[in-house]
N, C-alpha and C positions, 0 to 999 in steps of 0.2 A: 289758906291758899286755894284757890280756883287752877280749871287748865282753862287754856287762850281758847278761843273762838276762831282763832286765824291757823290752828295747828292742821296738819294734811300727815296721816301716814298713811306708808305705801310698804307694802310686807312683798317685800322678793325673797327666793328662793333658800337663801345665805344668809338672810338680814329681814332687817327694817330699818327703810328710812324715814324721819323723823324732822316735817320740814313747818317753819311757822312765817308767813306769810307778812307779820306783821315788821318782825326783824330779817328775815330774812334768813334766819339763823336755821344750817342743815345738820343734822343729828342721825351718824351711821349707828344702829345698833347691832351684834351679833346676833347670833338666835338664843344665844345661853342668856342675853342679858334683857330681850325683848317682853318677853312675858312679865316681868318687875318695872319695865319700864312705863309700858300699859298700864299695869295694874297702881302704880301713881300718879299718871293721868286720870284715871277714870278716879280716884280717891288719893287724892293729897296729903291725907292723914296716915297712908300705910308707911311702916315703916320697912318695905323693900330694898330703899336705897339707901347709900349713906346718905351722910349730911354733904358730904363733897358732889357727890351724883347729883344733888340735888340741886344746890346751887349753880350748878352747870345748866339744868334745867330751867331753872329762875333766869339765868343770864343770857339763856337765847330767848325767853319770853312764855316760853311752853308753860312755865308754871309761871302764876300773878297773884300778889295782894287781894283779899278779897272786897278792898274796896275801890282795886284799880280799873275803871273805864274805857275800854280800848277804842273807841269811837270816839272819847273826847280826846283821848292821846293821840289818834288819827288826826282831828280836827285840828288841836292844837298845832300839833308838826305839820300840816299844811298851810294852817294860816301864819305862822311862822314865818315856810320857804315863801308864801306869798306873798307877804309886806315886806321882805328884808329889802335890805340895802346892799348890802353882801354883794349882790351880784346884778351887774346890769348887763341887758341882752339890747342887741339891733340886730333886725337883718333889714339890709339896705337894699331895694330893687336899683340895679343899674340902670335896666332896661326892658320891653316888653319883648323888644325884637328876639328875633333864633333864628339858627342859622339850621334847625333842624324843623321835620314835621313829621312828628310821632304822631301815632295813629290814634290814641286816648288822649292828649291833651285837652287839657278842661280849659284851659287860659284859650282855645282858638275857638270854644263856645262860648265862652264868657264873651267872645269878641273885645277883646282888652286892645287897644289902639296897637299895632307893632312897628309902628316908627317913633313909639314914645320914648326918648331918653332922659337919662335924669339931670337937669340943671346944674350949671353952675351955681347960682342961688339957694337951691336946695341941698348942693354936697357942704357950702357954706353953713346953713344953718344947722344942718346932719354938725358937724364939726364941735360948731358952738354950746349945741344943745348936750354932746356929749361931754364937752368941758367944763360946762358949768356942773353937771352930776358928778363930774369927778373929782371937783373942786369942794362940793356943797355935800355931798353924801358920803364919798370919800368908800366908795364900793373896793370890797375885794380882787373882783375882776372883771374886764372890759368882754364882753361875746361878741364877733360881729360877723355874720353871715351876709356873705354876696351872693347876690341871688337876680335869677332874669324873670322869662327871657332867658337868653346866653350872658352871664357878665362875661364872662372872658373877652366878647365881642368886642368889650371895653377897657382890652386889658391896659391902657395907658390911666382909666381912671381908678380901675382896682389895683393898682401900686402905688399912684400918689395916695387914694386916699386911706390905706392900709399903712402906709409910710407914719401919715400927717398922727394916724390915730396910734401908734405904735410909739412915736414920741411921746403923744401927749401920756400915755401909758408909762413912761420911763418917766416924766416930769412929775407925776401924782404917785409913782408908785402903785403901781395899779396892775395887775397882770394880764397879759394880753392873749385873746385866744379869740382868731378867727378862721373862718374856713369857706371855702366856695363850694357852693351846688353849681354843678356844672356838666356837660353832657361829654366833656374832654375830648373834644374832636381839635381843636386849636390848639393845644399844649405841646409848645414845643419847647425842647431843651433850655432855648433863652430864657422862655417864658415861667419855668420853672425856678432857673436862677435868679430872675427878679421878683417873683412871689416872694420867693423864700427871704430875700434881702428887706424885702416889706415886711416882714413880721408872719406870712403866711406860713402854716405848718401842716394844713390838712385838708383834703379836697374830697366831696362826696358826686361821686361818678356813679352812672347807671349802666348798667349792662343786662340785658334780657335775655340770655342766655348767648350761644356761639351766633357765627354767619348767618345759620340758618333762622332763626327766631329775632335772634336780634335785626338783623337787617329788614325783617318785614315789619318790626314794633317800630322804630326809630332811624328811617332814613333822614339822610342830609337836604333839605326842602328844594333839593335839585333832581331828588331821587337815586340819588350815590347809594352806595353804602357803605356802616360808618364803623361798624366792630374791627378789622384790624387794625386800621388807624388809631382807635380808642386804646385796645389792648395794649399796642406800643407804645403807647404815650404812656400807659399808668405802669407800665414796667420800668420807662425811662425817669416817671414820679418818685416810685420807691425806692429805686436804685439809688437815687440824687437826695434819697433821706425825707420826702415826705410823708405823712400819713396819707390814707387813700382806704375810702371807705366804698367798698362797691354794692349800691342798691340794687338790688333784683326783683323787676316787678314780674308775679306769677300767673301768669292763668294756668286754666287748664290742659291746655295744650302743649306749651312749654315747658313743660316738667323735667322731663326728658333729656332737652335740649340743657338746661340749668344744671342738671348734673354733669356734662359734656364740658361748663362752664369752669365747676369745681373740678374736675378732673385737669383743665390746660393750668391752670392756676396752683394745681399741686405739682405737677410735671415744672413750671417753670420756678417752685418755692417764691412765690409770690407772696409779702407779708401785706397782705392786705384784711381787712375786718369787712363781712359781711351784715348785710342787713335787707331781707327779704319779708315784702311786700306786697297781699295782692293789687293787682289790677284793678282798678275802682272806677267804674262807669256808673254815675248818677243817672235815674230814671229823670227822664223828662230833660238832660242830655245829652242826645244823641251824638257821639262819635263815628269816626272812621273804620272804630274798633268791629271785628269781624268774630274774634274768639271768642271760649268760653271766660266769664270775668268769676271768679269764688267766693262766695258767701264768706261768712267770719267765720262758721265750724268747719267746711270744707277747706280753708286755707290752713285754717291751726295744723289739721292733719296732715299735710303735705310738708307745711312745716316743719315738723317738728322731724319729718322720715330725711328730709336734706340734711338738718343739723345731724342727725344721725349717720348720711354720709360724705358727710367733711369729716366728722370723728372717725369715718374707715379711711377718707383717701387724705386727710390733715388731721396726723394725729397729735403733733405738736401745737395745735391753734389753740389760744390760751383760752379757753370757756370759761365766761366767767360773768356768766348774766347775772346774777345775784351780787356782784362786787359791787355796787353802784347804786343802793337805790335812789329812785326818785320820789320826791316826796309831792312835788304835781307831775300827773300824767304831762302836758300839757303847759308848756310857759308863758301861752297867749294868757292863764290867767291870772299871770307874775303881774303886780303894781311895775317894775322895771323892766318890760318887756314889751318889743315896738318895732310893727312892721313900718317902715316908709318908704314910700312908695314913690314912681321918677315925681311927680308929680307935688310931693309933699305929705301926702293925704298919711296918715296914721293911722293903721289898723292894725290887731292885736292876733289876728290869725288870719297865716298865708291863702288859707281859701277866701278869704272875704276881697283880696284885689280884685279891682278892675269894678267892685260894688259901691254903690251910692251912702250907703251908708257905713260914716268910717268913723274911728274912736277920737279921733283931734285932727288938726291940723300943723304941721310942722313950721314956725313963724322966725324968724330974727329973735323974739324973744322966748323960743322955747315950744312948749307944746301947747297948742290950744285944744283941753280937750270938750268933747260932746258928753251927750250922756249915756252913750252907747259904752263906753270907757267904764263906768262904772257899769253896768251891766255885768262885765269880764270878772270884775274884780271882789264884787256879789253873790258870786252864783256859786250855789253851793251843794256839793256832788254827796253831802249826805244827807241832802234832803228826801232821797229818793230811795224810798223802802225795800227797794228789789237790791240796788247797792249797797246799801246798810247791811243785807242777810247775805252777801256774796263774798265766798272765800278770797278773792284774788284785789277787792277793794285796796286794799292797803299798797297795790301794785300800779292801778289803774287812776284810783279817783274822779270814777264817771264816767271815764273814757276819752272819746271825742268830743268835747266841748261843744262842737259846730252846728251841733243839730238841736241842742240844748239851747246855746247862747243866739246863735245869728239866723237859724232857721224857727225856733220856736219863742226868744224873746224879743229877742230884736223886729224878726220876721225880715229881715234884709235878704232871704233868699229863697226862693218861690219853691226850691229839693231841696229835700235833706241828703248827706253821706250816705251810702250803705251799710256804712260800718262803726258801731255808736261802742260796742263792747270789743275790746282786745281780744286776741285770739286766743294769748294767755287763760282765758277764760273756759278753754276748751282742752289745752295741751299745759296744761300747767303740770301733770304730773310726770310728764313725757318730758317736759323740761328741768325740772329736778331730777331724773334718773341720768339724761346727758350732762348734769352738772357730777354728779357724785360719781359717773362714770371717770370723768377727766379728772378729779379728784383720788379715786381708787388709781387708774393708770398714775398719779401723780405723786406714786408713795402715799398717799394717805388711808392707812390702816388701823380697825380696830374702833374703838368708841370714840371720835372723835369730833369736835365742833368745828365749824365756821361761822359766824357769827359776822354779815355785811352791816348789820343797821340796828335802829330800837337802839 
């Protein structure tokens, strides 16, 4: 036996925690038991533990075969979730239009046309295209993301056509799970009850902190402002049984402000799921944007101090980052996985709209694709030696695709992201202590595993 390459421990004051990157598998040790535990890591031949201890070992990954290859177990299970059939993904653009103007939008540099809406011709084809996969491949489950622009703008076409695709869902047998990006300023009650009756179950909303932060990131393109409106609506969301996933984009300045955020939201028992975000201003273009924007090690940090208090002011919020893993960072570089756009045009990652060069084209008969398409689906995130030697690979795989695929092979876009490496990369250990943390408050005591993946 060997120990993994993916192992991370972290020696706190009472313990050690014992976490492996590749499963995902956490391991609380005492202090009476920690020294034996070590000392079979670092030599697999000691007889320290039992044979029961040990096994426990082997089954979250900590201990391996010594002729087992964790890079090609990597590869394998990627290129796996990457060909499967299992699971087909759309996110559909309704429209380019919005009915807001945020102060970093990339879509009003890109100058994407904003009287573009999406055809009748093309929600046709959208339709066909996905019947025929669910007829022919016969996937596990259908994903469809509505996405602008504002769709809401267009909420008579995101019920029929969340209706149309929720049937065909029931005809094939097929599970349905779709959700709206949305900035939730139009959500009104009605509109809630007809999502829902369409098959929708979960809406991802942004919020930049209270009035004060928020109202200068994301006014209404009239110069209103847009957070109590918003707040009301995702109170009236949850209430009426939706999911609602609230995005917080960070800078520097709004720190403050975002804790202010989680505070009204614990006061109101608000069951909503976070997910916080820096602020992303590409060099070469220029925004609206006036604040400071955070690098990837400057955000992890900040990060990681918020999740730490929601766990003071929501101590019931189910933590549970490690439940899940993903086996691609990144679904643009899923074979089944397809932006379309009002227009028809197919691309495989939402930053490439509004750009000339796109993966296929959306036709009556299906998808015409280029050779940009393959590209996506080629590119391979252990070719690269610095990922190869990086503990949190088995989390990321590469990162950001964009600057890899569409700015460096493609060359379809003259900037790169600022942000190529997850943050994870920086707060990964900060994030395993808030995981074991909500685990200890969870009754979980003494030598025990969790074991997400692997």
């Amino acid at each position: 036996m060997k120990p993994s390459r993916f192992n991370l421990v972290i020696n706190e004051s009472d313990g050690t925690l014992l976490f492996n990157t590749l499963s995902q598998a956490l391991l609380w040790i005492d202090r009476k038991n920690t020294n034996k535990v070590l000392k079979t890591l670092e030599d697999p031949s000691s007889t320290e533990l039992s044979k029961t201890e040990v096994e426990k070992l082997k089954r979250g990954m900590f201990l391996l075969d010594d002729n087992f290859d964790e890079l090609e177990f990597l590869k394998f299970r990627f290129n796996t979730y990457r060909y499967s059939d299992r699971f087909l993904r759309y996110t559909i653009v309704l429209t380019h239009s919005c009915n807001f103007d945020c102060v970093y939008c990339y879509q009003k540099v890109l100058h994407i046309s904003s009287g573009s809406y999406i055809s009748e011709k093309v929600q046709s084809n959208f339709l066909l295209d996905v019947e025929r996969k669910l007829e022919y491949q016969k996937p596990n489950l259908l994903s469809v993301t509505f996405y602008g622009g504002e769709p809401l703008l267009l909420e008579e076409t995101v019920v029929n056509l969340s209706s149309k695709l929720k049937r065909l869902c029931e005809k094939y047998g097929v599970k349905y799970d779709s959700f709206i990006v949305t900035n939730g300023y139009l959500l009104t009650e009605k509109m809630v009850d007809d999502l829902q009756k369409a098959g929708i179950k979960a809406l991802d909303i942004t919020l930049d902190g209270t009035e004060v932060y928020h109202d200068r990131y994301r006014k209404a393109r009239n110069g209103a402002p847009t957070f109590s409106s918003i707040f009301e609506n995702i109170f009236r969301a949850v209430n009426k049984g939706l999911f609602v996933q609230i995005r917080v984009n960070v800078s520097r300045e709004n720190i403050e402000d975002v804790k202010k955020l989680i505070d009204r939201i614990a006061e109101k028992k608000l069951r909503v799921e976070f997910n916080f975000q820096p602020i992303e201003i590409v060099e070469g273009n220029p925004t609206g944007f006036q604040d400071t924007a955070l690098n990837t090690e400057e955000f992890a940090e900040i990060e990681t101090k918020l999740w730490w208090y929601i766990r003071e002011k929501i101590p019931e919020y189910p933590f549970e980052y490690f439940k899940k893993p993903r086996f691609a960072r990144c679904d643009a570089m899923c074979k089944n996985s397809f932006v379309v756009d009002v227009d028809g045009r197919v691309y495989k990652c939402w930053g490439e709209l509004g750009m000339e060069n796109c993966s296929g084209f959306l036709k009556e008969t299906g998808v015409e694709f280029t050779g940009s398409y393959l590209k996506w689906l080629t590119y391979d995130p252990l070719e690269d030696e610095e990922c190869r030697r990086c503990l949190v690979l088995p989390f990321c795989m590469g990162g950001c695709a964009f600057n890899r695929v569409v700015y460096r092979t493609l060359k379809s876009s003259k900037v790169k992201k600022p942000h190529t490496c997850i943050p994870l990369r920086y707060n990964l250990n900060e994030f395993i202590k808030i995981v074991a943390d909500y685990k200890r408050r969870s009754a979980v005591h003494g030598i025990s595993q969790r074991s997400s993946g692997g």
